[in-house]
N, C-alpha and C positions, 0 to 999 in steps of 0.2 A: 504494500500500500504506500509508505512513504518512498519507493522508488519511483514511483509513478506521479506523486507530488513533486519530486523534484525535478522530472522530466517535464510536467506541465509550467514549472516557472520557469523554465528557462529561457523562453523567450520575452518573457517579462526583465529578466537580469540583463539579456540582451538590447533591449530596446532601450533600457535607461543608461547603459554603458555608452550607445551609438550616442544619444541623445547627448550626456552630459559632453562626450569628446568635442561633438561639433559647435554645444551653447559654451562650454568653460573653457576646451582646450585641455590636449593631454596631460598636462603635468597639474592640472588644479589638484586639490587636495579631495576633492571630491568623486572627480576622475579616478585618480589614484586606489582612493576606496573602491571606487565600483571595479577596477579592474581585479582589486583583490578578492572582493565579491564574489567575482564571475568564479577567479580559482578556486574556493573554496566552494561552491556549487558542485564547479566539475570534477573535483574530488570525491565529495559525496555522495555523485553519479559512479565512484569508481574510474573516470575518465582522465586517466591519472599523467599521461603526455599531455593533453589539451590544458589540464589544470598548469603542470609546470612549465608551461609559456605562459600563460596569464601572469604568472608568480615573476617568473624571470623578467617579465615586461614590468611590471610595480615596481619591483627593487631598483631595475635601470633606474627607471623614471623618478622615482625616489631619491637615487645617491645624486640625481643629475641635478634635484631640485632643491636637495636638502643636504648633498656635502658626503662624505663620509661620515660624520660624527651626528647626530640631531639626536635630542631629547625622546621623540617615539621611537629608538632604536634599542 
């Protein structure tokens, strides 16, 4: 049952990821959440390549934003 939950929101995850990139801009903070978002969804689908691009595109985007060193780290 909750696999099929998380399969039904996924295109909800999806649409506020597109959305936030195009209204904030990749690197907003916001952004940034939803793309961590997306990865922990696609994890919890089991879809565990797809998850760690999400993951790897955050932290990019993150060190680029925030430094190596920042307080949420």
């Amino acid at each position: 049952m909750q696999q099929g939950k998380l399969v039904e929101a996924e295109p909800y995850y999806r649409e506020m990821l597109e959305k936030r990139r195009r209204v904030l801009g990749e690197e907003n903070p916001a952004t940034l959440s939803a793309i961590n978002d997306m990865a922990v969804l696609l994890r919890s689908q089991g879809r565990l390549e797809e998850a760690i691009q999400f993951l790897r595109e955050a932290v990019e985007k993150r060190r680029r934003v925030h430094g190596e060193v920042h307080h949420s780290r």
